[in-house]
NUDODREN-68798 format. One line per 2 residues: their letters; for each residue x, y, z of C-alpha. Coordinates in pm, 1 decimal. Layout:
BEGIN
a) X,Y,Z  ...
! end
This chain:
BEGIN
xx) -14500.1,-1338.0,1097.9  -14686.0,-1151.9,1417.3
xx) -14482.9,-1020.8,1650.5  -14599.6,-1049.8,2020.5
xx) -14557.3,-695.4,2267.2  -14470.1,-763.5,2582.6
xx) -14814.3,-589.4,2653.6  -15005.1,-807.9,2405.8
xx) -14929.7,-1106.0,2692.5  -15256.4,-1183.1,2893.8
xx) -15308.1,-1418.1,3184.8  -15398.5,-1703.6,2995.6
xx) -15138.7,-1677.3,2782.6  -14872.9,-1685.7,2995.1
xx) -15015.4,-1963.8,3245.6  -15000.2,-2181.5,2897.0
xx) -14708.2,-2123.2,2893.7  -14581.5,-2176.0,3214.1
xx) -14776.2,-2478.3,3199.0  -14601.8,-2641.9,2885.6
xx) -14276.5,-2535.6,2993.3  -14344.1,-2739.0,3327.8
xx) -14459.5,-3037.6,3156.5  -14141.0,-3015.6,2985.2
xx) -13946.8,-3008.4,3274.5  -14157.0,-3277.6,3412.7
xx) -14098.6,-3509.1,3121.9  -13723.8,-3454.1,3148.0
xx) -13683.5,-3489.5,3505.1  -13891.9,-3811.4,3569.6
xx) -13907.2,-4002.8,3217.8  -14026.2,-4307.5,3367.7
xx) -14369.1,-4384.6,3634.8  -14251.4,-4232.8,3999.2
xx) -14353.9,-4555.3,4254.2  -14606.7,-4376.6,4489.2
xx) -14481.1,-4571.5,4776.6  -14194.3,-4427.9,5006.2
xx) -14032.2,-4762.7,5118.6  -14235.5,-5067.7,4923.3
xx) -14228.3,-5157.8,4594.6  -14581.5,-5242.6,4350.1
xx) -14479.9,-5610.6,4458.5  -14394.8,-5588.3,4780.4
xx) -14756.6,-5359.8,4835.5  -14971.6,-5633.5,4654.9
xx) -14796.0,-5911.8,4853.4  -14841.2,-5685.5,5215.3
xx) -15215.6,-5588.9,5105.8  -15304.9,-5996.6,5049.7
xx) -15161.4,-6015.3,5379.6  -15347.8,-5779.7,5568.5
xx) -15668.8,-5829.3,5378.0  -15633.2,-6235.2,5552.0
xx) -15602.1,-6054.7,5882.8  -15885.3,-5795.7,5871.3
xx) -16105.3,-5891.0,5603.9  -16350.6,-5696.1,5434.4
xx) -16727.6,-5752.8,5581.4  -16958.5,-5441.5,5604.1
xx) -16694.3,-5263.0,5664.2  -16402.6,-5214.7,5400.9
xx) -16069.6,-5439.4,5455.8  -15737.8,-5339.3,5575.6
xx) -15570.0,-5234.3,5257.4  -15900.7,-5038.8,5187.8
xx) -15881.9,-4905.9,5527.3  -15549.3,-4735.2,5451.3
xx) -15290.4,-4977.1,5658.8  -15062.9,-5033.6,5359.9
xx) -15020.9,-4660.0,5367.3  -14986.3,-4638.4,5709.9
xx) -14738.5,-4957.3,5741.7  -14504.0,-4791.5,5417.3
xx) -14518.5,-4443.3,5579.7  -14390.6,-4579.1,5904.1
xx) -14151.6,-4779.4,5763.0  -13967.2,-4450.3,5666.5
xx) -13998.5,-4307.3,5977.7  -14015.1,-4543.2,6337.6
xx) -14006.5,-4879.9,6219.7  -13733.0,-4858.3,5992.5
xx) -13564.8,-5120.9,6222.6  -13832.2,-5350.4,6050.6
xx) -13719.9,-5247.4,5668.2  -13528.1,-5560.1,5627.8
xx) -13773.8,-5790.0,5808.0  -14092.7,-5646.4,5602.9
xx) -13860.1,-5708.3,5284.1  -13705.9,-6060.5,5317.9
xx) -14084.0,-6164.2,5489.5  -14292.2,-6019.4,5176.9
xx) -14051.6,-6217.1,4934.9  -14049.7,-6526.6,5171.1
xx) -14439.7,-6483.4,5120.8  -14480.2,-6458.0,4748.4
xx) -14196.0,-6762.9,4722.6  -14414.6,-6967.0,4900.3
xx) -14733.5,-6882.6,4742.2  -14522.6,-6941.2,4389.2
xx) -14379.7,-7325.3,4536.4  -14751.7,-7398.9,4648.6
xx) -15014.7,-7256.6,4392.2  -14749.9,-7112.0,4098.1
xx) -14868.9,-6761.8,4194.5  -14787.9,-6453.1,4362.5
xx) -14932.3,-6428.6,4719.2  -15177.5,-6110.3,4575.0
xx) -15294.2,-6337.1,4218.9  -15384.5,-6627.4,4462.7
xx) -15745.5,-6683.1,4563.8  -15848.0,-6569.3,4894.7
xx) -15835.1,-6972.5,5044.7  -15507.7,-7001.0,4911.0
xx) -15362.1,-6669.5,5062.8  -15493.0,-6738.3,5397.2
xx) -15304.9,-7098.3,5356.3  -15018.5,-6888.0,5318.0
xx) -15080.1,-6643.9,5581.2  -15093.4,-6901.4,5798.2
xx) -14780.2,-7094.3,5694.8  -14612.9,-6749.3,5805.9
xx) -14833.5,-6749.7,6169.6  -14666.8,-7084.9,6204.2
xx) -14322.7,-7087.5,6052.3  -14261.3,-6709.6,6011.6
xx) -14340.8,-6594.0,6325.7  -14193.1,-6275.2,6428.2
xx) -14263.9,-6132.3,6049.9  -14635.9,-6256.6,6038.1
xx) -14672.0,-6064.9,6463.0  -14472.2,-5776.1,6295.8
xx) -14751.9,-5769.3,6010.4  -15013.8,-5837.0,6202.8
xx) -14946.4,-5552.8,6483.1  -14868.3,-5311.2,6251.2
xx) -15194.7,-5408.4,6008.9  -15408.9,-5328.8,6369.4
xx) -15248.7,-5034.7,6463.5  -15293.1,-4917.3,6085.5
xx) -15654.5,-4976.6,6128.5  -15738.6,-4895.0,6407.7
xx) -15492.6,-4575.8,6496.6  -15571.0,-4241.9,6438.3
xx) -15566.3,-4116.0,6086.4  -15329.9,-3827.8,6128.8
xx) -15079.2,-4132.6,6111.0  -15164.6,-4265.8,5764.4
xx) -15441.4,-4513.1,5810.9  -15805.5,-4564.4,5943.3
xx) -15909.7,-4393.9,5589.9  -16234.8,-4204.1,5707.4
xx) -16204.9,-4307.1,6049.8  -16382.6,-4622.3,5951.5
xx) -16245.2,-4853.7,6207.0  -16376.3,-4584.9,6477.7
xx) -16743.5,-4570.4,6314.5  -16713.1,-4977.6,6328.2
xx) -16655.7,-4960.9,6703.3  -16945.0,-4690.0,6718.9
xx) -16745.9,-4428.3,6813.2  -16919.9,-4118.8,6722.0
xx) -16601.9,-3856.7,6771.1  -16227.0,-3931.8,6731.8
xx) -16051.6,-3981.3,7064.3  -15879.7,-3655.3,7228.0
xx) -15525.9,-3626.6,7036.3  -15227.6,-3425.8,7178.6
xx) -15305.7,-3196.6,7429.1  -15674.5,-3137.5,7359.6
xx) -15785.3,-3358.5,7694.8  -15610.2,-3101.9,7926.8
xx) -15754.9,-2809.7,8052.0  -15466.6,-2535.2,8075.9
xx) -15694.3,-2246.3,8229.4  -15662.3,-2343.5,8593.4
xx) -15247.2,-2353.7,8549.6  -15029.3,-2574.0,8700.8
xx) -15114.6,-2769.1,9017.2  -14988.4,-2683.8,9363.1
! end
């Protein structure tokens, strides 16, 4: 057997094994698939991208769930519409049990014709949840990006914007001081 000197380590060798012993750690610490959502679930963010797809749909320019809103909507969901977690939650389920009772599928396995029957079941009978939805689905596409959505700024390149709007403070001009 070789015996390894403390000065026989290189780089390499001990990024390896850093490396291994981090996948290690890894593997014991999270056995199973993390969810990359904060708040929804794989279900919940199939049944909320169906819906949002009905309300913008893709044409030359990508579709809300492309677009980013789902992110958006679940990111805000931690944060300042958790008053909504409940409504978004009950609503999505409400959804897919429909879509199950009419067509024997889930809202997102459902063909685009059926979806937007559904979609607009919830306009009619599920009113508050579908104007919650469909609020947050514009402001997800058509906010600034900083907040999660608008991937690419492609909802401001639709509108022909050519530069993001002024955010924060950038609109001010704070060499002249404060006004008399």
């Amino acid at each position: 057997m070789q015996s390894t000197k403390i000065t026989d380590v290189t780089r390499r060798r001990f990024i390896a094994a850093g490396a291994i012993a981090g996948a290690g750690l890894a593997a014991g610490c999270w056995g199973r698939q993390r969810n990359s959502w904060m708040f929804l679930n794989e279900n919940n963010a199939r049944t909320l991208a169906a819906m949002c797809d009905q309300i913008i749909p893709a044409d030359k320019f990508p579709s809300a769930s492309e677009a980013g809103v789902l992110n958006y909507i679940d990111i805000q969901l931690t944060r300042h519409y958790r008053r909504h977690q409940k409504a978004y939650a009950e609503g999505l389920a409400h959804a897919d049990s429909t879509s199950i009772k009419r067509f024997g599928l889930p809202l997102a396995d459902a063909s685009p014709n059926q979806q937007l029957e559904v979609v607009g079941a919830a306009e009619k009978n599920e009113r508050k949840f579908f104007e919650l939805v469909r609020n947050h689905t514009m402001e997800g596409y058509y906010g600034s990006p900083r907040h999660g959505g608008n991937r690419d700024a492609v909802s401001w390149r639709m509108v022909g914007l050519s530069e993001p709007p002024l955010l924060g403070r950038a609109q001010y001009d704070f060499t002249k001081g404060p006004r008399s």
